[in-house]
N, C-alpha and C positions, 0 to 999 in steps of 0.2 A: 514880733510886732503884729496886732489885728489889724488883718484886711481891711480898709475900709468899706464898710458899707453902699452898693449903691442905689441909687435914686430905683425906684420901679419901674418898670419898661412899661407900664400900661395902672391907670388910675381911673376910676369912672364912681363919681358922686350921684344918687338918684340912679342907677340903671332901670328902666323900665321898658317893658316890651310887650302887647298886648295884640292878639288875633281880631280883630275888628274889637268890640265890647268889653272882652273876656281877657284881662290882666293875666297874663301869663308870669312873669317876672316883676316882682318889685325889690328892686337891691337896695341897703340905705352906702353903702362900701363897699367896692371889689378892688384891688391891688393883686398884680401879676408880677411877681418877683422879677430883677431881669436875668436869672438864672435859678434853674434849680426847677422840682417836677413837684408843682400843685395837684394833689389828687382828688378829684372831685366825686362824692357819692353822693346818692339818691335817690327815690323808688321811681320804677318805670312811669313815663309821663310829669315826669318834676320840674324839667324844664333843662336838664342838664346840656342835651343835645341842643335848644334854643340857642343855650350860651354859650356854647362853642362856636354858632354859626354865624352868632352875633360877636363874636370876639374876633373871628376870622373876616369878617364884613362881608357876607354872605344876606345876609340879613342886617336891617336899620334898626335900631333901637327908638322907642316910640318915645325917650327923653334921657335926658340925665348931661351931668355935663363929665365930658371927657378926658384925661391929662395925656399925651403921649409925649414922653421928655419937659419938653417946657413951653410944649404947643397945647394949647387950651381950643377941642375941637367940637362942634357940633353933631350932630349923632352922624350924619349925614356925613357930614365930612369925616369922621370918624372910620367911617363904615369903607369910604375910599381909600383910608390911608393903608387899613387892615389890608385889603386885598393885596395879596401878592407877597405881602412882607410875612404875616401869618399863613399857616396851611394849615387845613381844618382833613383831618380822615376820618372819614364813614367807617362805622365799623360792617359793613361789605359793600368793598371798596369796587369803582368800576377799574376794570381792567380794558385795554386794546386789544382785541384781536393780531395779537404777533406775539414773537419773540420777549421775553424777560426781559433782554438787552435792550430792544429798540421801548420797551412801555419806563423803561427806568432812563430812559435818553431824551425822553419826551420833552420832556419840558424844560431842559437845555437846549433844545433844537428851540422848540419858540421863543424862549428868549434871545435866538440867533448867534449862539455861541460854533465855534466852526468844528468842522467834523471830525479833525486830529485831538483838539480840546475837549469834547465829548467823548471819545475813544478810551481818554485818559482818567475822565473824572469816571464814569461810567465803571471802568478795571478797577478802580479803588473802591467805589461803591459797593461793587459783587464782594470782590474781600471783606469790605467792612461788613457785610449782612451775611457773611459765609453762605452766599447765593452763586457762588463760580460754576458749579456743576448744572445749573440750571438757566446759565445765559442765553441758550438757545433755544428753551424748551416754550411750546406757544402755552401763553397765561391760561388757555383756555384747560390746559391738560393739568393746572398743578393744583392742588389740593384747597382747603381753604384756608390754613396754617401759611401754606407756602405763600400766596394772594396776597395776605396783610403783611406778611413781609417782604413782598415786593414792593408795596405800595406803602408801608414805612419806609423804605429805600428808595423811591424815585420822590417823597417824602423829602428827604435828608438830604438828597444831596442839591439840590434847591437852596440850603444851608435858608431855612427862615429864621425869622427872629422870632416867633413863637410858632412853636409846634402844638394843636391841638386833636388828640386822640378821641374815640369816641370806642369804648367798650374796645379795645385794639384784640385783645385775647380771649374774645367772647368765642373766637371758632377755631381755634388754634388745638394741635394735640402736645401732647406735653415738652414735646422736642422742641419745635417753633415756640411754644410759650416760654419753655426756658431762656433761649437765646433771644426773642424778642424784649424781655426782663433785661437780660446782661446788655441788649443795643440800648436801651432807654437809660440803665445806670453809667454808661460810658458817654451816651451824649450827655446827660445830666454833668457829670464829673468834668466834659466838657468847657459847660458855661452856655448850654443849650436852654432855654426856658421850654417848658413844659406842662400843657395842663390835659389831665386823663380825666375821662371821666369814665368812672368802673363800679363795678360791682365785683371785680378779682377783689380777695382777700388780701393776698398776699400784698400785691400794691399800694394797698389803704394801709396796710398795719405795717410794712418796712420800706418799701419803697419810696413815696411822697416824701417829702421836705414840708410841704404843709399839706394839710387835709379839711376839707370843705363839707358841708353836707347842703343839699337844695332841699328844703322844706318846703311847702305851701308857696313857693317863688320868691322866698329869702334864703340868705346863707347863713351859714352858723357855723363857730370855729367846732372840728372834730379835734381828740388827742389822739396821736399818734397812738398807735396798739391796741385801739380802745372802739374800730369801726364798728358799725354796727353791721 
């Protein structure tokens, strides 16, 4: 029997987003799958990173109208809802001054989760990123492969409902690229949603579930295998 299909986790008619004068984005249709890793291309300065930080409510959207589930929202309120529920990562990401352990605990501790519960999400975390040798090592000493995977890991375990990437393998060496690939295909497989926006190859042409391109501050369907 076929899965059925579900509704989209995020829907926005009109997207539009503009620096004072100057129309940055004009979307006429965005839909964010509520599972599965959208991959987003486009040439530097496209607006890719815009819509990430506008997806994350980082940033307002200067119109359009909104759908979250079956809540009909204003950009504004929109931009409230994202926060916290989406996590948007920089591709170089800021780190803490400490230990692996304590910058990937971080943000369990402010969300006031207690410190045996932390200990425990935290130990499963370093497993799941194959980051256990490195729990005590201060962020400041680890490479910049090792950085994005820490910070896809204190990322994840946050458990958002969308995840948004931004170039994630842009300074990784081939090791950490690998295995940051296999973390994304296993959250993916998940029911993790996910949107990259990349200029990796490999991600645009097997990776993605759907692929996007930013033109001139529209989007346009890319075919898989076929990125440019």
């Amino acid at each position: 029997m076929k899965a059925p299909t579900l509704p989209p986790l995020l829907l926005v008619n009109d997207l539009r987003f503009a620096f004072g004068r100057r129309e940055v984005l004009r979307i006429e249709r965005l839909e964010i799958p509520a599972s599965g890793i959208l991959a987003l291309q486009g040439d530097n300065g496209s607006g890719k990173t815009t819509l990430l930080k506008l997806l994350s409510g980082l940033l307002v959207a200067s119109g359009g109208a909104w759908q979250m589930g079956a809540q009909d929202l204003s950009p504004r309120d929109a931009a409230r809802f994202c926060r916290g529920r989406h996590v948007y990562l920089h591709q170089a990401p800021y780190l803490f001054d400490s230990s692996v352990r304590d910058n990937i605990s971080y943000g369990l501790a402010r969300r006031g989760q207690n410190t045996a519960e932390r200990r425990t999400a935290v130990a499963e975390a370093l497993r799941w990123a194959g980051l256990e040798h490195l729990a005590e090592r201060p962020a400041s000493a680890l490479s910049s492969g090792e950085k994005q995977r820490v910070a896809l890991t204190r990322a994840w375990i946050l458990r958002p409902r969308l995840l948004l990437l931004d170039e994630i393998t842009s300074n990784m060496d081939q090791h950490s690229r690998g295995r940051t690939l296999e973390l994304l295909q296993e959250l993916s497989s998940g029911g993790a949603a996910i949107v990259i926006a990349t200029h990796d190859r490999e991600i645009l042409n097997t990776l993605g579930d759907r692929h996007l391109s930013l033109v001139a501050g529209a989007l346009t369907p890319v075919v898989p295998g076929r990125a440019a």
